[in-house]
N, C-alpha and C positions, 0 to 999 in steps of 0.2 A: 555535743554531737547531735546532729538534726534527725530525729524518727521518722517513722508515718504513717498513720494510722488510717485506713477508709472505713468509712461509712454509707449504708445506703439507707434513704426513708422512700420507703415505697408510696407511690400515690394512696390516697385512702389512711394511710397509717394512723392507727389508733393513739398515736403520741409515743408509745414507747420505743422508737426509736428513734426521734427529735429526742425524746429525754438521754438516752443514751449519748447521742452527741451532745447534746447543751452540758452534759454532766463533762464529759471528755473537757470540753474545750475549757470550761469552767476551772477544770483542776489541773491543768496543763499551760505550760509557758508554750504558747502557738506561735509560732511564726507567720505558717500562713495557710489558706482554705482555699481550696480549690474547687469548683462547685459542677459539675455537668449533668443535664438531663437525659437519661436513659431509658428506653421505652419500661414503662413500670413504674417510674419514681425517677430521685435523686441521687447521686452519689456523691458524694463528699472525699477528699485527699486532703486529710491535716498533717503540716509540718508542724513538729516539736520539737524542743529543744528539754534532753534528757539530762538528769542531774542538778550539779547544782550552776548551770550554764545560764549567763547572764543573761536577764529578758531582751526582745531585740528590739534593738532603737524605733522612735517614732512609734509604736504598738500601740496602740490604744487601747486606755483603760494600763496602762505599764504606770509603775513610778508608785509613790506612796498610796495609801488608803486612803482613800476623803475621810476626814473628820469632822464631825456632826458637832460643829459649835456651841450646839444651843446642851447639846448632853456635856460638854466638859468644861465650859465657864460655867463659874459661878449666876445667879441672877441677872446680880447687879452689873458684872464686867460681861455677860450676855446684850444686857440693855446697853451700854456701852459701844459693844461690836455694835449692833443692829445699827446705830446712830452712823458711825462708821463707814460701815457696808454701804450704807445709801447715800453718801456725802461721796465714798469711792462711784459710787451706781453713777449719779452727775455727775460727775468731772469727767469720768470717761466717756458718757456720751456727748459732753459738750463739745470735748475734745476728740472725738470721734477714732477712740481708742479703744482694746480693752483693759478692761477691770486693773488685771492682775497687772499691768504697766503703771498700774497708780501704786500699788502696794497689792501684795499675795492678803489670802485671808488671815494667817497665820502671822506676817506682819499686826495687818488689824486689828488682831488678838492679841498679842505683846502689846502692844499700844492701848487697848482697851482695860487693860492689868491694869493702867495707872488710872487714879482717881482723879486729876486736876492738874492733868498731862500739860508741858509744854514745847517748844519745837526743840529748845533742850535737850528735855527729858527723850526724846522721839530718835537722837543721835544714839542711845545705846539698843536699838531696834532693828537686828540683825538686818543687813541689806536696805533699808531705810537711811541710805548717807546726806548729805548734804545739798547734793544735786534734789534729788526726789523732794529733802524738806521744803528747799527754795521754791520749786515747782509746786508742789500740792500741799505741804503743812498748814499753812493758813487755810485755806480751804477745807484739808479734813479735819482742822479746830473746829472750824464754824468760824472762824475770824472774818469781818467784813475785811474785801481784798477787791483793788480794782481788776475786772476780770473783764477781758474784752468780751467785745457784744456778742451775742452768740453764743459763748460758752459759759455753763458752771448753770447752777438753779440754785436754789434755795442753798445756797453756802455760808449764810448767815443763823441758821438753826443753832439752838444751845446744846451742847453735849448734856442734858439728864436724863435721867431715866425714870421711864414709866410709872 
């Protein structure tokens, strides 16, 4: 069920009542802010959603917690991703796409697990099927692949590490 909370931050405001709201909004499933100036300052109309009421679609910043890759792989399967990440980085620009249309990071990470990966090994990589291997697997190998002109960079790199 949708709440509502206002807020005002007076002009001049020492901060503590920006803190007051950033904390609000911070620890709250918001829907949405509504902002208008008032002789004096701002006032603020936050929609919330109370309990345990699902976050609402399209939100930003909604959906899981970024994961800091570099803290929860290992070195080596870090080194690994990084080769990864930036073989995904060109292909998506050549292709003038984004990223995560090549493979999620998380993919990349599954992927980077393996030591001496092949497009194979790359079929039991959650949402990584057959279509995507045919399309980009050689490429995020590092396998030389005819790639029309204009697209891809340096996709002949060796997967080692640092």
């Amino acid at each position: 069920m949708a709440q509502y909370n206002t807020f005002f931050v007076p002009h001049g405001d020492d901060g503590e009542a920006q803190k007051r709201l950033n904390d609000f909004l911070a620890s709250h499933r918001v829907c949405q802010v509504d902002k208008a100036v008032l002789e004096g300052g701002w006032t603020f109309c936050v929609e919330w959603l109370a309990g345990d009421a699902p976050s609402p679609v399209g939100r930003r910043g909604g959906g899981a917690p970024k994961i800091d890759y570099m803290k929860v792989l290992p070195p080596d399967v870090f080194a690994r991703f990084a080769v990864l990440r930036e073989r995904r980085r060109e292909i998506a620009l050549g292709e003038k796409i984004s990223a995560f249309l090549v493979a999620t990071d998380a993919q990349l990470a599954e992927m980077a697990k393996l030591e001496s990966p092949t497009l194979v090994d790359w079929r039991g990589v959650d949402g990584f099927g057959d279509e995507r291997i045919a399309k980009y697997g050689a490429r995020l190998l590092g396998l030389p692949t005819a790639v029309p002109e204009g697209q891809g960079g340096s996709d002949t790199k060796e997967m080692k590490t640092p």
